[in-house]
N, C-alpha and C positions, 0 to 999 in steps of 0.2 A: 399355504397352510390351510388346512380343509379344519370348517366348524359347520356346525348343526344350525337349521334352518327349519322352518316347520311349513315344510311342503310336500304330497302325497304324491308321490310317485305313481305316474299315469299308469304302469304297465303291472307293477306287482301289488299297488296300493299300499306300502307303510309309508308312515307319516311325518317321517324327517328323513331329507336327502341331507347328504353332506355338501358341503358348499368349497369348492376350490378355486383358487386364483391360480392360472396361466397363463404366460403371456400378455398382462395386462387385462385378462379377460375373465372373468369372475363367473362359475356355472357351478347348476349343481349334478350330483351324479347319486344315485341309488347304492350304497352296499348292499345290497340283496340280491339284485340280478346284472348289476353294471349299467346300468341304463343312464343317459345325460343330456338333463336340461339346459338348452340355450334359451335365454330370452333374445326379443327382435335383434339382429344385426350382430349377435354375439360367435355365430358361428363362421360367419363369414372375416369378421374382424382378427379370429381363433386361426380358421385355414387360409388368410389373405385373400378373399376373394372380392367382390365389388358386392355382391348379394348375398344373403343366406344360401335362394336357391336362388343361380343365377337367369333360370328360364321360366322363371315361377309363373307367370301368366299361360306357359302354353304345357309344366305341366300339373296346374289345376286341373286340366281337363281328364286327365288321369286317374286323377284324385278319389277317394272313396272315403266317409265318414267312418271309421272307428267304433266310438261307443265310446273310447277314451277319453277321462278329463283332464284338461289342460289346469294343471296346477296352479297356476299363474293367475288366471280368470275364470276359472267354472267352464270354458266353451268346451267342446266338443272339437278331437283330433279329428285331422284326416289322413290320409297315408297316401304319399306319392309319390315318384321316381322324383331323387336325387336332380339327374339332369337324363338329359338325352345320351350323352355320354358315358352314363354310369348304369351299371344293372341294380344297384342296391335302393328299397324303398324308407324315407323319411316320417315321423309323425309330425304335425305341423299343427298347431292352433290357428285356424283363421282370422279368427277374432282378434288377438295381442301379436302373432308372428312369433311365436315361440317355437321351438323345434326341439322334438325329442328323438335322441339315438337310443336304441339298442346296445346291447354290450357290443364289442367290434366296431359297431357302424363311424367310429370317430376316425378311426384310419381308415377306414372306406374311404369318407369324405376328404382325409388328408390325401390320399393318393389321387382321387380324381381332381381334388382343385388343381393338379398341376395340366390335368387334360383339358379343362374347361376354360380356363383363361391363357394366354400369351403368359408368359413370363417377363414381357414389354409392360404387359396391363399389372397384371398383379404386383410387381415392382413399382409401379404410380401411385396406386392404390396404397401400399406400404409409407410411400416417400411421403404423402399426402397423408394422410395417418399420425405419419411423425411432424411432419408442420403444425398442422393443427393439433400436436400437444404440447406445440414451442419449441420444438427442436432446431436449428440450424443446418441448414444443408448445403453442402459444397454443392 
């Protein structure tokens, strides 16, 4: 169920995104240009993967400063490739680990998390997810 949040959207600047639960995962997204905030570990939690970006250390070095404010904290976005696997580029607050998509770029990310991890891993990642919310597992 999406409610109103008062947070400025990095890319088009108005001043409430709408707030939606998926997935056990709680993000906000722009009506104005489709754009969606992930706070730290929320997209990774969203696409099952182990990381937000799962190669983040190598590709910061990619990375280029924005101009963009990071909703969340006042920092300053950067923009970097996804993974080494993916052609599509991420906004990223350095500072909190927030990640902002584009309109599309969530199924971007959906398709490639199946390239980036094993389906061995990311099924752990899941199983280990569900423990730690108290779940029981055969």
């Amino acid at each position: 169920m999406g409610t109103r949040q008062d947070f400025t959207c990095p890319k088009c600047r108005i001043e409430t995104l709408s707030s939606f639960d998926s997935e056990n995962v709680n993000f906000e997204f722009c009506d104005q240009c489709g754009g969606v905030w992930f706070d730290r570990n929320e997209l990774a939690e969203y696409i099952e993967l182990s990381q937000d970006i799962p190669e983040l250390k190598e590709m910061r070095k990619d990375a280029r400063v924005t101009g963009l404010s990071c909703p969340k904290c006042d920092g300053v976005l950067e923009e970097l490739p996804f993974s080494s696997k993916s052609d599509f580029l991420v906004d990223r607050c350095p500072q909190c680990g927030g990640i902002f998509l584009d309109a599309g770029e969530l199924r971007a990310a959906e398709d490639a998390s199946a390239q980036i991890e094993a389906i061995e891993d990311r099924m752990r990642v899941v199983a280990q997810r569900l423990k730690d919310a108290g779940y029981t597992l055969l």
